[in-house]
N, C-alpha and C positions, 0 to 999 in steps of 0.2 A: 173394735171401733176406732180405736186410736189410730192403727195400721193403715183402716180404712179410709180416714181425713188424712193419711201422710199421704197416701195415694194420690187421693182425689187432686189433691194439695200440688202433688208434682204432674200430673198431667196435662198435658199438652192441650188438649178437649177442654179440660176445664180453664184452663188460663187463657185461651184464645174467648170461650166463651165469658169469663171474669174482665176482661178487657174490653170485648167490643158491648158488655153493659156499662161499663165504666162511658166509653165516647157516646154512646146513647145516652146515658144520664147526662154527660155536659151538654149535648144537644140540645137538650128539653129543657135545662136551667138556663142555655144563654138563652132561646126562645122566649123561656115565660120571663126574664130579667132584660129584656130589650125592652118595651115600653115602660115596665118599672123605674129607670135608670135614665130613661130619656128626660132632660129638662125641657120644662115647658109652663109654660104661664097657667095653662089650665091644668085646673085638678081634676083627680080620678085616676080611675085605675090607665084607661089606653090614652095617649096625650099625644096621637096626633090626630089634628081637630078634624082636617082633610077627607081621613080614610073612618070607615064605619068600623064596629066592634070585630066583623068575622073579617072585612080587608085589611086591617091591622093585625089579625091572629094569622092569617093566610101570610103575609110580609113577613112576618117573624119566624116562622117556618122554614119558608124558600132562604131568609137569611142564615137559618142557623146550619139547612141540610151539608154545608161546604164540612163541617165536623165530621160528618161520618165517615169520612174520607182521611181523616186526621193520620191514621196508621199507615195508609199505604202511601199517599202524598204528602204528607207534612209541611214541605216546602210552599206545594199548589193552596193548600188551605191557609196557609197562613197569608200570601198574596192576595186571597182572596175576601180574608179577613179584613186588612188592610185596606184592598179595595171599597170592602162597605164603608169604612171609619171616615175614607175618604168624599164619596159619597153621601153619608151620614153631615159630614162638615159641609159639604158644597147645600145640599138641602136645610141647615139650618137645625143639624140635629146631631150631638155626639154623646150616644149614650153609653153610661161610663159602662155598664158590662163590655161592651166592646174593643173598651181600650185594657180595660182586665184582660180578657183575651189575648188581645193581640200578646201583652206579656207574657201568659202562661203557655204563648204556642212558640213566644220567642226560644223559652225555655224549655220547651220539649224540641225544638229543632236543634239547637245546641248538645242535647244530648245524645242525638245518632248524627246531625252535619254540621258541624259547627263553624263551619268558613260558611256555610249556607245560613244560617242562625245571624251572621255577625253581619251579613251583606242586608240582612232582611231589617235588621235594626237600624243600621245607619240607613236606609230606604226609611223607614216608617220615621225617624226623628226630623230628618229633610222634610218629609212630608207634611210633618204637624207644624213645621215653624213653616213653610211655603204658605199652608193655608190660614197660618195664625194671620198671617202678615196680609197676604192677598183677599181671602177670601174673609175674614172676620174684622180683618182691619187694624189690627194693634199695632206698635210701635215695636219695633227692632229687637228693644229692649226685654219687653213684656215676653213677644213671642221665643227668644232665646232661653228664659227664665224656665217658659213652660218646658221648651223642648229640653233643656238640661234637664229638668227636675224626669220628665219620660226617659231619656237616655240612661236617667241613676238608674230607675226603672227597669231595664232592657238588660245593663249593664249587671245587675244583680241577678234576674232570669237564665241570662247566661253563665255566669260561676256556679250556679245552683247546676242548672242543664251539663255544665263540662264535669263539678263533680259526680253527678250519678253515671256519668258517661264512662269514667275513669275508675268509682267502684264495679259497673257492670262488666269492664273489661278485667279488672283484677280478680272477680269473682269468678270469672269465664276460663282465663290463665289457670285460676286454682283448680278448677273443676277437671281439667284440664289432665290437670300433673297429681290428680286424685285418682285419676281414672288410670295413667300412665302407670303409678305407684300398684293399684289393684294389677294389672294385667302384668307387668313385672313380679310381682308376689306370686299371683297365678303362676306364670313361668317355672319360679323357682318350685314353688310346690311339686310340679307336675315332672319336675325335673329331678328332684329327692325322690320323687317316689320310682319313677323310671329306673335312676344309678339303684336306691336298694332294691327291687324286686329283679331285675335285671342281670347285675352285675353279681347279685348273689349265685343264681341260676348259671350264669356263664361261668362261672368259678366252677362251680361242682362239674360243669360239663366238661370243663376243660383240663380238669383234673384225673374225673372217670376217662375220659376221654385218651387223655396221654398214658394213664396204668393200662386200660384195653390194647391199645396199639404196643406196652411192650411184653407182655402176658397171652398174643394172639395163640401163638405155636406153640406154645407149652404148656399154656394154662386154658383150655377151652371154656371151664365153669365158669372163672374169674369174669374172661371176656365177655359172657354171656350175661353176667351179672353186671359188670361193667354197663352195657349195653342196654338193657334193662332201665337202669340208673337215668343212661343219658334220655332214653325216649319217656320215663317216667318226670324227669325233670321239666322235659321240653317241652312236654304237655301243659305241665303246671303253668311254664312260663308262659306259655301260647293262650291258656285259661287267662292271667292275669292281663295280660296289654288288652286283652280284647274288653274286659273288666273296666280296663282306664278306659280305655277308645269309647265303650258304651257311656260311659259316666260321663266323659265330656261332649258325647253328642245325644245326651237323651232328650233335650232341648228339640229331637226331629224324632217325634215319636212312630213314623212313617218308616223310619231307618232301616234298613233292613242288619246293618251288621249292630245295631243297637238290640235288633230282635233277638237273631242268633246267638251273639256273647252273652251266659248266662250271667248276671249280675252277683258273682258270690260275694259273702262280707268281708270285708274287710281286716287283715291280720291283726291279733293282739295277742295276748298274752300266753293264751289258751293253746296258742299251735309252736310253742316253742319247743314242746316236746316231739311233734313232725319236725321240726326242724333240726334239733340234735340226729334224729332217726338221717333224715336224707346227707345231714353233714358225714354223719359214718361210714356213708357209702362210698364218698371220697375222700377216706384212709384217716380223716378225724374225729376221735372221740369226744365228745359233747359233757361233761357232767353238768349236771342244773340241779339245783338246789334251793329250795324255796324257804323263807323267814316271813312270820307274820303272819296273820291270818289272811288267805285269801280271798277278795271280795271283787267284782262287781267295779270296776272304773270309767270314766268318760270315754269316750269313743275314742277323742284325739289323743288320750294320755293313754290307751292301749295299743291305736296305732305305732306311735313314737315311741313307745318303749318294746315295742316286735322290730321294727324298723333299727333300732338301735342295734339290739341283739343281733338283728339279722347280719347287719351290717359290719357288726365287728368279728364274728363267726366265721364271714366269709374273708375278712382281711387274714384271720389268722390261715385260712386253708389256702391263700393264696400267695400269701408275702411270708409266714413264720415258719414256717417248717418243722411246727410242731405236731405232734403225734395226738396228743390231748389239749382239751381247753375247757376254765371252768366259766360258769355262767350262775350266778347268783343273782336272786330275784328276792329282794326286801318290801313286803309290805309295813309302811310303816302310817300312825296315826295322822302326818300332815300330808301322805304322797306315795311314792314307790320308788325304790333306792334301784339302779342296775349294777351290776361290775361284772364284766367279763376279764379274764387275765388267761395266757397262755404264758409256757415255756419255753417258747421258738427260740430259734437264733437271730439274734439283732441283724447282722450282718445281710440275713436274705430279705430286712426290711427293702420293699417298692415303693411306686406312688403311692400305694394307696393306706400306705403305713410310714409317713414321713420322720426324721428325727429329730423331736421336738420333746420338750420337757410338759411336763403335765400342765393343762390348762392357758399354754402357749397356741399360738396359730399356726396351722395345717396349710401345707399346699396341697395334700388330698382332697379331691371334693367326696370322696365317703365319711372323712373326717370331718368336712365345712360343712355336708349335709347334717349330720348327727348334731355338729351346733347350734345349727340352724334352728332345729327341730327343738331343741331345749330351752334355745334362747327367745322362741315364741311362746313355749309357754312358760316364762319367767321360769325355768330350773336353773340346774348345776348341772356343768359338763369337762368333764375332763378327760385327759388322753395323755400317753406318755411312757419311754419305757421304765422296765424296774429297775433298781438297784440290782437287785439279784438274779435279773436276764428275764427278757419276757418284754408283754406288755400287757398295760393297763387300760382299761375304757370303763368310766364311771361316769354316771347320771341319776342325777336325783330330780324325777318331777312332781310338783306339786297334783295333788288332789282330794 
């Protein structure tokens, strides 16, 4: 239900509909408050003596219709407001709804035009001392008094009208750089997940790929297995982008490559033993060793903790030059601990294994993604080589 009135809440339909009963309702109050507010000698409900009970409701009517107009002309209805007041004075009649009005249209013009808002009040205060003076007859004095005391009037209307003008454009700004912020974050998302699922695959290929080409001539089984490798891998990888591509276009259910790519789940924790299996095919051994009981975690803390693994598995088959690496998997009662650690040689450290001390900043983006990834869900992340040669990749996430 809640969901439901946030909806309705933000909807376009309903706010156009919430608004144009809003100008119908003031149409109807200034209609039924024009001969209310009219002074006049005689009592009763309608006070002008002239016109009978239905030509007086009929007057009041035709006066108010210029409102409904209010959203799309603003400027025109409020001239024409004006128009009546003046009118209204030359007839012998200024009924105060209509000079309420005229204020509250001062101050809604000022809130979308406000050189238009300020032209329209210095008009209407000119106007009330012209007619003070001419048409009702008062003294210089008299008619300045009133028209100051309207101008305070006008002058208040409008700081009201330029502040909401001034929150709705800061509110608009923000929405703005709200939205800028999501589809940035999106980016980066979709960009972690590309570098790890990617850049892992391209590792092993490139790895199988270069043992095949020097094992062609002498080793046929090798190459063969090599080979193997690379169109087993390529598969995978060709399953997954097609995975992403569906997932971000399932929004077009008509799609056809959303049809074809089957939607499989998502990596966690459960395929890191395929993953040691395909690491060994290109020449590194994997050990993985599990602590804690294994249970059952949130989707995004299983993500991020496969992506991790994956991630530093593959730095090591491409940058270390080692032969093994371990992978430790801690379940623990606040979360789940990672550490992967090889024995490579520092020196064949690449990009994507920079040389920085633990829990320092990375110019790799397989390292700035894995932080990334940690730092969203409020973990611990570190990276760094050993003392005693090697290197280290630890993350602790909550769950």
């Amino acid at each position: 239900m809640e969901e439901l009135l946030q909806r309705l809440s933000t909807s376009k339909r309903v706010t156009w509909l919430t608004s144009q009963a809003g100008v119908l309702a003031t149409a109807c109050l200034y209609a039924l408050m024009l001969p209310l507010t009219t002074p006049s000698p005689n009592a009763g409900l309608f006070r002008f003596p002239a016109l009978g009970h239905f030509q007086t409701i009929g007057l009041c009517v035709v006066l108010a219709l210029p409102i409904l107009l209010v959203r799309r002309l603003p400027a025109a209805v409020f001239a024409a407001v004006l128009g009546e007041a003046v009118l209204g004075d030359i007839f012998g009649a200024r009924p105060l709804a209509m000079l309420i009005l005229l204020v509250a249209l001062s101050g809604y013009v000022a809130a979308r035009r406000p050189k238009v808002a300020a032209v329209g009040s210095v008009a209407g205060v000119a106007i009330v001392f012209v007619n003070d003076v001419h048409v009702h007859g008062q003294s210089v004095g008299g008619a300045a008094q009133w028209a100051g005391q309207f101008a305070l009037w006008f002058a208040v209307a409008w700081v009201f009208g330029g502040v909401y003008r001034k929150r709705r454009e800061y509110l608009g700004a923000l929405q703005e750089q709200t939205e800028a912020r999501v589809v940035m974050a999106e980016r980066l998302r979709i960009a972690r997940e590309l570098h790890d699922s990617v850049a892992h695959s391209i590792g092993i290929i490139t790895v199988l790929s270069g043992a095949a080409a020097r094992v062609v001539e002498t080793k046929p089984e090798q190459t063969r297995q090599a080979l193997r490798g690379i169109e087993t891998t390529s598969r995978e990888t060709l399953l997954e982008l097609q995975r992403m591509l569906g997932a971000l276009r399932r929004a077009e259910p008509d799609d056809a490559m959303a049809q074809a790519a089957p939607l499989a789940p998502a990596g966690s924790l459960a395929d890191v033993p395929l993953l040691a299996e395909r690491t060994a095919d290109a020449g590194v051994r994997v050990h993985v060793s599990w602590r804690g009981e294994q249970r059952p975690l949130p989707p995004e803390i299983e993500l991020s903790a496969f992506r991790i693994i994956q991630e530093s598995v593959t730095n090591v088959v491409r940058h270390s030059g080692a032969r093994t690496c371990r992978v430790a998997v801690g379940y623990e009662p606040t979360g789940v601990r990672i550490e992967v650690v090889d024995d490579g040689d520092d020196s064949l450290s690449g990009p994507g294994r920079p040389r920085f001390a633990a829990g320092a900043g990375g110019s790799g983006f397989g390292l700035l993604g894995m932080r990334e990834r940690v730092t969203l869900l409020s973990g611990q992340f570190s990276a760094g080589r050993r003392p005693e040669g090697g290197f280290r990749v630890t993350a602790s996430l909550p769950a």
